[in-house]
N, C-alpha and C positions, 0 to 999 in steps of 0.2 A: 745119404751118407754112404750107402754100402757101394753103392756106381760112382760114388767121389774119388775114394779112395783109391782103390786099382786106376782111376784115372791119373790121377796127382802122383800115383808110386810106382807104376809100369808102364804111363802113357798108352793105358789101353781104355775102352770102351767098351765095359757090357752090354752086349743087344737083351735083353732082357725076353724073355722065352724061348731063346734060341739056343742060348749058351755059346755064341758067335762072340769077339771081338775084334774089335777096329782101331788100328795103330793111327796115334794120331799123329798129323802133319809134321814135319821140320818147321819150327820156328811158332810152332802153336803155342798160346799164351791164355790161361784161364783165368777171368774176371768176377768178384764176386760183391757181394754185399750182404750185410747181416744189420738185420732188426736188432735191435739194443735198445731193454727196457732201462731206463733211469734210475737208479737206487738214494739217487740224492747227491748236491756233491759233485765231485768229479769221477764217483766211482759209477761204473755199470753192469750188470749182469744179462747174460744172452737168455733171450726169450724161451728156446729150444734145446735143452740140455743139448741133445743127439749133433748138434752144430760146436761144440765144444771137444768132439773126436777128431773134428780138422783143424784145431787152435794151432798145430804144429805145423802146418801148409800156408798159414797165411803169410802172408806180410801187413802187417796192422796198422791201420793210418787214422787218429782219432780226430772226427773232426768236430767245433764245437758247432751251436744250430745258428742257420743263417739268418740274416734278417731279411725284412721283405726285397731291398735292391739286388741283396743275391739271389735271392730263389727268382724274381724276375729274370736276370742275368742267364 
């Protein structure tokens, strides 16, 4: 989370022992995914409290579970 964030809000990249950053590209685009335990329902709660600090960065697309011709697909 803590290298997330200065990425998603200054387009920078901590090197991590260096104290170096790296601007990232024109037209870079961050892709992610989150584990989502079931609570029952339609409701969810995230596995990893600390992944609920970037709720504000996502764009959130709920999808429901596949059957087996998708996950083939």
């Amino acid at each position: 989370v803590s290298v997330l964030i200065p990425l998603l809000e200054n387009r920078e990249l901590l090197i991590p022992g260096r104290g170096d950053y790296l601007k990232v590209a024109p037209g870079f685009q961050f892709f992610a995914t989150r584990r989502l335990l079931s609570c029952g329902g339609n409701w969810y709660q995230p596995l990893n409290s600390h992944a609920t600090l970037l709720d504000k960065y996502w764009t959130k697309i709920h999808l429901n579970n596949l059957d087996k011709r998708e996950l083939n697909e």
